[in-house]
N, C-alpha and C positions, 0 to 999 in steps of 0.2 A: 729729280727733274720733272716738271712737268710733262703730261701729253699734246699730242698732236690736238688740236681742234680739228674732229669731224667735219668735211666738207663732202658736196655732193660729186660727183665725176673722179672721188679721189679712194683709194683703197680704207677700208675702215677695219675694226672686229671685225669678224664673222664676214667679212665681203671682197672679194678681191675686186669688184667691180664698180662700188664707189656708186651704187643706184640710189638716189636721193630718199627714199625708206631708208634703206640699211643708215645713209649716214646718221639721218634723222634718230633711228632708231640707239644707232649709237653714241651721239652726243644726249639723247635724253635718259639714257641708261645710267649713267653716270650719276653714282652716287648724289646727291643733292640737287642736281640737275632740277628736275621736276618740281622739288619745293621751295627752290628759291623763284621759279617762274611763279607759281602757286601763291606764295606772299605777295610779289609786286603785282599782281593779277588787278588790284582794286588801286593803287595809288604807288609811287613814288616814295622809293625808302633808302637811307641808309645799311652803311654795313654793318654798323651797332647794331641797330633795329633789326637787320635780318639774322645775325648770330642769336641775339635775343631769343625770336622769333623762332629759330630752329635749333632746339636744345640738343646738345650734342657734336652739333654743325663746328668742326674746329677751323680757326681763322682763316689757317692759310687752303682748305678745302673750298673755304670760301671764297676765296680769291679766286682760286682756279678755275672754280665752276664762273665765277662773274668774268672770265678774262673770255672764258674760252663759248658763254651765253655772247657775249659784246661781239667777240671776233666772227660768231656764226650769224650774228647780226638779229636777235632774239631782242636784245636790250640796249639799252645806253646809257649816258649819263645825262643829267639834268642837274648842273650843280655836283652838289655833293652828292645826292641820292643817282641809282638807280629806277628806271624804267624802261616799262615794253616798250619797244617801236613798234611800227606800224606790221612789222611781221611778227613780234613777239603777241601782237593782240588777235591776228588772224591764229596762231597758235593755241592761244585761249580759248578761242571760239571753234577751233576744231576739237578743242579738249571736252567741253561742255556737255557733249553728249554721252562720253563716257562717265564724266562725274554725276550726269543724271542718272545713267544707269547704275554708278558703284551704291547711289541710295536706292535705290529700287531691289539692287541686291542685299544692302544689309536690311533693309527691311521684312524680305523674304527670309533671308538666311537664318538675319543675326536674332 
C-alpha cells in the first residue's frame, strides 16, 4: 500500500507536529523524490522518459513518487507529460543554491 502524502500542519516521520520543514523534509526524503523533480527541472516529460532517465527507478516507485509530487502540489500534468507548477519551480529555485554549492564542493573535495 502506498504512503500517506506528506502535508504541512499534519504528523509526518520524525514529527509529530506536522511543521512545514519536517513535512517538506519528508516528502523530499523519499526515495526518487528529489530526481524526478531534478529531470523535469528543464521541461516537461513523460513517465517513459523519466524511468529511462532514472536507471533503476522501478515503475510503480515511480508512480508513487509522481502521485504523491501531484498531491503536494510540486507538479502536474500537461497532457501526457509531467511538469513543475508554479510551486514545483519556486522549489527549484530554492534548490539552486545548494546544487551550486554541491559543485563547489566536488571541486574541492573530489
Amino acid at each position: 500500500m502506498a504512503s500517506k502524502t506528506p502535508k504541512p500542519g499534519e504528523a509526518v516521520r520524525s514529527s509529530r507536529t506536522g511543521r512545514p520543514v519536517m513535512a517538506a523534509l519528508d516528502l523530499l526524503g523519499r526515495r526518487w523524490a528529489l530526481r524526478v523533480l531534478w529531470e523535469l527541472q528543464a521541461e516537461p516529460l513523460g513517465a517513459r522518459t523519466l524511468l529511462s532517465r532514472c536507471d533503476g527507478l522501478s515503475p510503480s516507485v515511480l508512480y508513487d513518487r509522481l502521485r504523491e509530487l501531484t498531491e503536494a502540489g510540486l507538479i502536474g500534468r500537461q497532457g501526457q507529460d509531467y511538469a513543475l507548477t508554479s510551486l514545483g519551480r519556486a522549489l527549484r529555485d530554492a534548490i539552486a543554491p545548494l546544487d551550486a554549492w554541491s559543485k563547489r564542493w566536488a571541486k574541492e573535495v573530489g
